[in-house]
C-alpha positions in Angstrom: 100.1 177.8 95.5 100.9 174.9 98.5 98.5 172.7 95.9 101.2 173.0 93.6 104.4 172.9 95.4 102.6 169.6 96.6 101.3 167.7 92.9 104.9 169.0 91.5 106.8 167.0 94.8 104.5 164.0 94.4 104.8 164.0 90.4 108.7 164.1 91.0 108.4 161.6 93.7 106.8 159.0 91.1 109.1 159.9 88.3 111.9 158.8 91.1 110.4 155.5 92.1 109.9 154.8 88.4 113.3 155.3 87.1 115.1 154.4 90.4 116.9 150.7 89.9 116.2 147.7 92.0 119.3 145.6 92.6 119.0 142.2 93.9 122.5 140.3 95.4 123.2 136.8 96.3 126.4 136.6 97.9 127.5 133.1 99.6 130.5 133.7 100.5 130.4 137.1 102.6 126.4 135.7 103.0 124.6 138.9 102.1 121.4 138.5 100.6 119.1 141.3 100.1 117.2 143.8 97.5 117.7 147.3 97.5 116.0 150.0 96.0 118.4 152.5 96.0 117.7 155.2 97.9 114.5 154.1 99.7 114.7 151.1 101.6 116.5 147.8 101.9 115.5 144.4 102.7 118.3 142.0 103.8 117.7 137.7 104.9 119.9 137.5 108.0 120.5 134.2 110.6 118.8 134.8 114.0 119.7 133.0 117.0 116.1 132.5 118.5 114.2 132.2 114.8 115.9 130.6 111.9 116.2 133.8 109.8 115.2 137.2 110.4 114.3 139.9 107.6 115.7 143.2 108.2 113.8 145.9 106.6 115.8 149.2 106.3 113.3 152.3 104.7 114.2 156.0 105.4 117.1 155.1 108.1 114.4 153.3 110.0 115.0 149.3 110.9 112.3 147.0 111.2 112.9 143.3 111.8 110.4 140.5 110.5 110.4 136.6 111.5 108.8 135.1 108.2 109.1 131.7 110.1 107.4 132.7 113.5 103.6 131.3 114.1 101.0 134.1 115.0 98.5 133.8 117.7 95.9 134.7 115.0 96.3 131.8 112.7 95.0 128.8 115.7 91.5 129.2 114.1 89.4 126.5 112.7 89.3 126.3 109.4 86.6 123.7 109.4 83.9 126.3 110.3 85.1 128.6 107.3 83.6 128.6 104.0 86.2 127.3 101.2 86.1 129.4 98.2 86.8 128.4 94.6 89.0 131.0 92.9 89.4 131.6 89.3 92.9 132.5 88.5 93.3 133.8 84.6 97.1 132.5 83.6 99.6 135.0 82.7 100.7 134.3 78.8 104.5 132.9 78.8 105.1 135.7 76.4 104.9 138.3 79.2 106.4 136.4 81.7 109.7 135.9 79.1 109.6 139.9 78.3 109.8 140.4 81.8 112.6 138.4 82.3 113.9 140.3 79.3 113.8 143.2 80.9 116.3 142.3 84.1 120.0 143.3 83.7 122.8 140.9 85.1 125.3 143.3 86.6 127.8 140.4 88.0 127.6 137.0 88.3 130.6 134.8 89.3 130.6 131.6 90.2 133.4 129.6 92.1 133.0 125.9 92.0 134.6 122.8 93.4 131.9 119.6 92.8 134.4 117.5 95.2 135.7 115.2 92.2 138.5 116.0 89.6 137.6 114.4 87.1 134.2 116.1 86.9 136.2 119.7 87.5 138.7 118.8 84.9 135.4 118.2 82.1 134.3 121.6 83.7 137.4 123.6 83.2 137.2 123.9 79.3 133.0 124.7 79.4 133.9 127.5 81.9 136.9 128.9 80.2 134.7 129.0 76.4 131.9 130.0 78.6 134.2 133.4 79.9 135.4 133.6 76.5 132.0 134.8 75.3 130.2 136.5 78.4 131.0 139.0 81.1 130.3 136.6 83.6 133.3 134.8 85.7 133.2 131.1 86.2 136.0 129.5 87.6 136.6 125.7 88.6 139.1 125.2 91.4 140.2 122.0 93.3 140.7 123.8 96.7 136.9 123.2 97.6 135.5 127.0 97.6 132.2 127.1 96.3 130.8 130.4 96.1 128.0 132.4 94.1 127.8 136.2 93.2 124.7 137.1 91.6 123.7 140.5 90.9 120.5 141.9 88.5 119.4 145.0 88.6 115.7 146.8 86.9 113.9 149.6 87.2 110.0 149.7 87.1 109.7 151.5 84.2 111.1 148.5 82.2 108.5 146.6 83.8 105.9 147.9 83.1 106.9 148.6 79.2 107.5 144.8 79.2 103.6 144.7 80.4 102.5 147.5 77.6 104.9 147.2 74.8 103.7 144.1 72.4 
């Protein structure tokens, strides 16, 4: 009977991780950066005073903190002495790499822009507007100098991995 209780909780735990979406932001302006998997964990780039950045890895209410840019002791070794091995890498097609892309969703993208000439913002001004004319996306040009970026996709593994099986 536990043996069941226990494949039926695992079975429902996949089933969650499959249809759960992953949301990746880029914010400049409030200068959040992270992926989430809703629910599960997050893992957020933050500035560190010591290191350059930090990533903060949030998983069950748990933090862990990671310096990507910190040298190990480990890595000191000689690689002279090592043997050098030739891999074979097989290319992924371009056709599953585009249905993959395919299968991302852009919740929100806005962009704020100022390239620092008016001239160049005043040819920009008419793209933009026909540009938020015909997508859900909000580009503005401004000649206040704000630059600023929202970008905001979201997936879920399933579509992944149809992208991979479907032809």
């Amino acid at each position: 009977m536990l043996l069941y209780i226990l494949s039926i909780l695992l079975l429902l735990l996949i089933v969650y991780v499959l249809f759960v979406p992953v949301t990746l932001v880029i914010d400049t302006s409030t200068h959040q950066y992270y992926i989430k998997v809703k629910g599960l964990a997050k893992a957020s780039i933050e500035a560190d005073e010591h290191e350059i950045i930090k990533i903060r890895l949030r998983a069950f209410r748990f933090d862990f903190f990671l310096y990507p840019l910190k040298l190990r002791s480990g890595d000191k070794s000689d690689k002279s002495t090592k043997a050098v091995k030739k891999s074979t890498r097989k290319s992924i097609p371009v056709k599953k790499v585009v249905r993959v892309l395919k299968s991302f969703e852009v919740v929100d993208f806005q962009l704020d822009i100022d390239t620092g000439n008016c001239i160049a913002n005043a040819k920009l001004y008419p793209v933009f507007a026909f540009l938020n004319f015909y997508s859900r996306s909000a580009l503005n040009v401004n000649f206040e100098g704000r630059n600023k970026v929202l970008l905001s996709i979201q997936n879920r593994p399933i579509r992944i991995i149809r992208s991979f099986i479907n032809i």
